[in-house]
TINU-831991 format. One record per atom (N, C-alpha, C, CB): residue in three letters; x, y, z. Coordinates in pm, whole numbers, plus 32768, in hexadecimal, padded with zeros to 4 digits. Glycine has a CB too. Layout:
REM residues N
alaXYZ;...
END
This chain:
REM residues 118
unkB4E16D6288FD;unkB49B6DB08961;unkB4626D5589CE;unkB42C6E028921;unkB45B6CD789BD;unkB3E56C788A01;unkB4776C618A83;unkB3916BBC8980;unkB4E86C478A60;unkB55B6C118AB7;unkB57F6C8B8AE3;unkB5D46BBD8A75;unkB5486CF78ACC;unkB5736D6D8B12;unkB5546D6E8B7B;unkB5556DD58AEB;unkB4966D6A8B78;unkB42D6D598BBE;unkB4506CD78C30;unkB3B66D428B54;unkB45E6C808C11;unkB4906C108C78;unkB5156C1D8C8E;unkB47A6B818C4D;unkB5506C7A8C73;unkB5DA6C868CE6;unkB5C26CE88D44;unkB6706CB38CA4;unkB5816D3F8D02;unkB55E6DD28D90;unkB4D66D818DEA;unkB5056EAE8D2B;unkB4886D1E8DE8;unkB42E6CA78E25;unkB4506C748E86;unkB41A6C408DE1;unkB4EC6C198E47;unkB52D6BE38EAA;unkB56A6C498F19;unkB5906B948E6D;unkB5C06CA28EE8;unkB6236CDF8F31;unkB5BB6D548FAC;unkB69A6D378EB0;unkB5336D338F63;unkB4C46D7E8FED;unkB4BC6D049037;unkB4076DC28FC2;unkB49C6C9C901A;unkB46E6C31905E;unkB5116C0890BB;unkB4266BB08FE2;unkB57B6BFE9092;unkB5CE6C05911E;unkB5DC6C63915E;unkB63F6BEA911E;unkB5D36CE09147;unkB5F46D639188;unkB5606D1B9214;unkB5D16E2890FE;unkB4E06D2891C2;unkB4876D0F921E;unkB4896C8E9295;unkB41F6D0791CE;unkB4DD6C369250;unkB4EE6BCF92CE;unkB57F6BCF930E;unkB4D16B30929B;unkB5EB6C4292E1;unkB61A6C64933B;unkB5E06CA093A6;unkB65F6C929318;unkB59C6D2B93B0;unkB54A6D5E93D0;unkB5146D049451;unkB5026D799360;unkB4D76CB09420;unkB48B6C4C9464;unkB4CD6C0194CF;unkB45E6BF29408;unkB5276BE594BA;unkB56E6B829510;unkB5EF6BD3955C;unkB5A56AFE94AA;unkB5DE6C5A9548;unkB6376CBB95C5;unkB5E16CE295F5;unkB69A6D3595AC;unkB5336CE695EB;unkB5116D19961F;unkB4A66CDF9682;unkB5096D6395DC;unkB4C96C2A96C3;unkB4456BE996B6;unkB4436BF79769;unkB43E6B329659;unkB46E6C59978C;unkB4446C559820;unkB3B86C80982A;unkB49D6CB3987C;unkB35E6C2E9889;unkB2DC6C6298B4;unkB29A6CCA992A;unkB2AD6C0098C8;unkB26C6D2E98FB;unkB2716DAA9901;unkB1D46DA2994C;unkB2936DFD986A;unkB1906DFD99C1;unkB12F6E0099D5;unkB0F46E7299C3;unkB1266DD59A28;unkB0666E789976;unkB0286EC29954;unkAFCD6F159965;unkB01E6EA7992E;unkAF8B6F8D99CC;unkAF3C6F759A4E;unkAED3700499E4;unkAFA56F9A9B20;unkAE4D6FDA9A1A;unkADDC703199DD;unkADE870A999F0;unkAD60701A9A06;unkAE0370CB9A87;unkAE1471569AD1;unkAE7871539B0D;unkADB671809B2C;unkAEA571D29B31;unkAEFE71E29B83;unkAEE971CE9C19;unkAF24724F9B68;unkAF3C719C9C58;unkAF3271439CFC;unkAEE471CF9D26;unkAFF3710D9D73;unkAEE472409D32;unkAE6A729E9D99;unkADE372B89D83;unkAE8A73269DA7;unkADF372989CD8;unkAD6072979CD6;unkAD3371F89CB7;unkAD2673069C5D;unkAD5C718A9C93;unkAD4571039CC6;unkAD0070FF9D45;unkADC070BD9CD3;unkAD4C70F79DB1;unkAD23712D9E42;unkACAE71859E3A;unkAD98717F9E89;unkAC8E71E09E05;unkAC3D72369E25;unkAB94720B9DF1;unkAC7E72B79DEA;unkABE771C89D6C;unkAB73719D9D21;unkAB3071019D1D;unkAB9971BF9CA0;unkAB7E70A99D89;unkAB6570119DB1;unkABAF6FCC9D0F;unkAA8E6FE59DD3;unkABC46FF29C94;unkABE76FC39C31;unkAC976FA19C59;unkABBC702A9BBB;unkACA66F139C35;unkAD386F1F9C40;unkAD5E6EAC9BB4;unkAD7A6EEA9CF5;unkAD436ED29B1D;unkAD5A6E939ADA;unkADC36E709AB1;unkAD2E6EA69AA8;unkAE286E069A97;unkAE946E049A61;unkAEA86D699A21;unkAEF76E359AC6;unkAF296DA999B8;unkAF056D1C9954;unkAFCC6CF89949;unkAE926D569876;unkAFEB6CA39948;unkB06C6C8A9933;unkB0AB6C6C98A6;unkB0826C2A9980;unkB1166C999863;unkB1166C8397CB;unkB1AB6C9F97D2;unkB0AE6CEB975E;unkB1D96C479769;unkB2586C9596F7;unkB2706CF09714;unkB24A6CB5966E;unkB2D26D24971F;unkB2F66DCE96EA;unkB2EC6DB7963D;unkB3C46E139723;unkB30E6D559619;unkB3326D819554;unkB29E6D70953F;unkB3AF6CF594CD;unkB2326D21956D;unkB1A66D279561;unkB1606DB19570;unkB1716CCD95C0;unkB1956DF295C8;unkB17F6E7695EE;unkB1786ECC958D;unkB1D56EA0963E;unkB2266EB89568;unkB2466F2094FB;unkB2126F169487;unkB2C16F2B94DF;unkB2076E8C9466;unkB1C26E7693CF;unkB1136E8A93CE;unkB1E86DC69399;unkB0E16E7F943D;unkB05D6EAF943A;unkB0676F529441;unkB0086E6D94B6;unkB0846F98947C;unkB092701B9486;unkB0AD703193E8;unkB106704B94F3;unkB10A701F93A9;unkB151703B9331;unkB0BD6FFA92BB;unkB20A6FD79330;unkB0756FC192C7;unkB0286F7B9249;unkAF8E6FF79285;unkB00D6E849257;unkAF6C6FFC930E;unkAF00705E9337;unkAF3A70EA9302;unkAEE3705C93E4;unkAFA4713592FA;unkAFC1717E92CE;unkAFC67195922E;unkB00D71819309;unkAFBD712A91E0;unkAFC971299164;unkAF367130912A;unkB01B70B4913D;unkAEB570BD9197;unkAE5A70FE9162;unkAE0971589196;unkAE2370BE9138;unkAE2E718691EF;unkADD472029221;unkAE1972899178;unkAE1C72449312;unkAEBC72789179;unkAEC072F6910D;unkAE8472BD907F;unkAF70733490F2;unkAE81725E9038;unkAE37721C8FFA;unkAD91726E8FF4;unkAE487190903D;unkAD37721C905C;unkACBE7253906F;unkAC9C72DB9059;unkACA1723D90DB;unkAD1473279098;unkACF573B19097;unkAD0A74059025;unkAD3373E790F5;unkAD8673BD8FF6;unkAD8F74018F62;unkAD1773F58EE9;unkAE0F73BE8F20;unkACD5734F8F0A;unkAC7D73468ED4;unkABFD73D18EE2;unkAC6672C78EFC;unkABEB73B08F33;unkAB57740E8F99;unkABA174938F6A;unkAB4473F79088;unkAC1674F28F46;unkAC33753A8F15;unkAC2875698E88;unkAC77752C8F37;unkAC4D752C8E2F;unkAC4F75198DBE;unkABC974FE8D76;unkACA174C38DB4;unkAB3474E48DCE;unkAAD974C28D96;unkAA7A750C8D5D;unkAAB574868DD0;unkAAA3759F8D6A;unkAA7B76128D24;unkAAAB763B8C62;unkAABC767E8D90;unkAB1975EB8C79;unkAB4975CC8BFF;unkAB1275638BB5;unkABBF75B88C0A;unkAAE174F78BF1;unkAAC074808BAF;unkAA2A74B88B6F;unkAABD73F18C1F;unkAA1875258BBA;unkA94B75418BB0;unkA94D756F8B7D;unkA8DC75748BFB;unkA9CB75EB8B39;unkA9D0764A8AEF;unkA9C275FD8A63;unkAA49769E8B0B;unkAA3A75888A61;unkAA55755289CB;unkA9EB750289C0;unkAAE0750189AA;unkA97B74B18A16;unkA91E74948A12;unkA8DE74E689BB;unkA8FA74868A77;unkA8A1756989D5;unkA86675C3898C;unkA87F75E6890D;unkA86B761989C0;unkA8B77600890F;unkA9247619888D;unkA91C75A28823;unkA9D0761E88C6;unkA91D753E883E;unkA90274B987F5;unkA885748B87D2;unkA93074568838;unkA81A74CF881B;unkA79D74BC880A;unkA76575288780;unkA75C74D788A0;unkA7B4759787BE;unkA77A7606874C;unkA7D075EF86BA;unkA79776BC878B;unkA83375E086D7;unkA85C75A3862E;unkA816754F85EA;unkA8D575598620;unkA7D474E0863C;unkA79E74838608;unkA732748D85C4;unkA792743E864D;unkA6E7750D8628;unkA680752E85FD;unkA65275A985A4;unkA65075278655;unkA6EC75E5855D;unkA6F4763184FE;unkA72B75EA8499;unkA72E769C851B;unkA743756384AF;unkA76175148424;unkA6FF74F283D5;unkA79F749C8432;unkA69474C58458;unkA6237498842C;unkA5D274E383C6;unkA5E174868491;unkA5C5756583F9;unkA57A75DC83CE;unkA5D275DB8330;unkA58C767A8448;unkA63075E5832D;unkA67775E182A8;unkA67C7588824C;unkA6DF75EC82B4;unkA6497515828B;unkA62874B0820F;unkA5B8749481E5;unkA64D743D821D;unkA56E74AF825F;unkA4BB74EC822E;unkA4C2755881D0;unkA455753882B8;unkA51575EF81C3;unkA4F176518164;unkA51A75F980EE;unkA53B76E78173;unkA59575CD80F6;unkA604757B805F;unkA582751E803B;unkA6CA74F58097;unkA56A74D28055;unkA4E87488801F;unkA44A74EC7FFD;unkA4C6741180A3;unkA429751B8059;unkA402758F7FFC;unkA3F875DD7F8F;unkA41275B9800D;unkA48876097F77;unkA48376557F20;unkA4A975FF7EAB;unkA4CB76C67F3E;unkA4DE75877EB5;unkA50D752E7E3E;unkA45F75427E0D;unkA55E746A7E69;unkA41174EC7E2C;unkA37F74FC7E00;unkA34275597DE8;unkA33774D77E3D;unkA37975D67E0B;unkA2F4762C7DCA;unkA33D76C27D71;unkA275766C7E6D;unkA3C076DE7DB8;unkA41277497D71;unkA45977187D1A;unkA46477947DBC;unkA465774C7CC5;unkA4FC77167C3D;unkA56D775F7C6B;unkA4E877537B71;unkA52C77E37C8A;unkA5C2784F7CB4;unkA5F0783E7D10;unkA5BF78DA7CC7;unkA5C577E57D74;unkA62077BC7DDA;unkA65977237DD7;unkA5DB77D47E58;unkA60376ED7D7A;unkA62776617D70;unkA6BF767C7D23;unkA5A975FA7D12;unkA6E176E57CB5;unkA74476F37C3F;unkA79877527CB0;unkA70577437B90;unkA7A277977D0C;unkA7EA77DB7D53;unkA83A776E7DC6;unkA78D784B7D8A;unkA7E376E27DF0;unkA80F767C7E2C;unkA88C76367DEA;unkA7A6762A7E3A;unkA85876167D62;unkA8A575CA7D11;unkA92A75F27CE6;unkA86475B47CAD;unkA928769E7CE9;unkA9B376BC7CBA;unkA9FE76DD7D30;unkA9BB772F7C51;unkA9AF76E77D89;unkAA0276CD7E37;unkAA4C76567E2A;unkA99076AE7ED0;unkAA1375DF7E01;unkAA54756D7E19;unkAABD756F7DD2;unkAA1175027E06;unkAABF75A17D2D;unkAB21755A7D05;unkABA675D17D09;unkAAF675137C73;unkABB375FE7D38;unkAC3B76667D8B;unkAC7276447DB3;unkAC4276B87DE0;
END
């Protein structure tokens, strides 16, 4: 499984620097569009890669759905949160009665015992 893993590794890692090297023309990148630039005195622009481009676009896209699935899903995490708390705290309660009743009932201490051995 491990040489599986490092062959589908590699065969991303050339795909990606193919990728890279058809795509290394530099591309300009501008904040606004030229009417409202003009309009707005802002005329930001940054020069880059196109494959820089694409691979940033492509990794911001991965964690914005990432994040969101997270921030989605966190109603679930609170739920089993809960849920984990109250078991815990009906175990508790149950080994407080079981100790209990070992000490002071016989009929539940002898109703324990033949639970167990079933």
């Amino acid at each position: 499984m491990r040489y599986i893993r490092y062959a589908f590794l590699a065969a991303l890692a050339a795909c990606l620097v193919t990728v890279a090297l058809a795509n290394s023309a530099p591309v300009a990148l501008n904040l606004l569009p030229e009417g409202v630039a003009l309009l707005v005195g802002i005329n930001a622009t940054i020069t880059l890669p196109l494959f820089l481009v694409i691979f940033t676009a492509i990794v911001a896209g991965l964690l914005i759905g990432f994040v969101w699935e997270w921030l989605r899903e966190h109603k679930h995490r609170a739920e089993a949160a809960r849920e984990r708390r109250s078991r815990e705290r009906l175990e508790r309660e149950v080994r407080k009665v079981k100790t209990e009743a070992q000490g002071g009932d016989e009929v539940l201490a002898l109703l324990e015992d033949s639970g167990a051995t079933r």
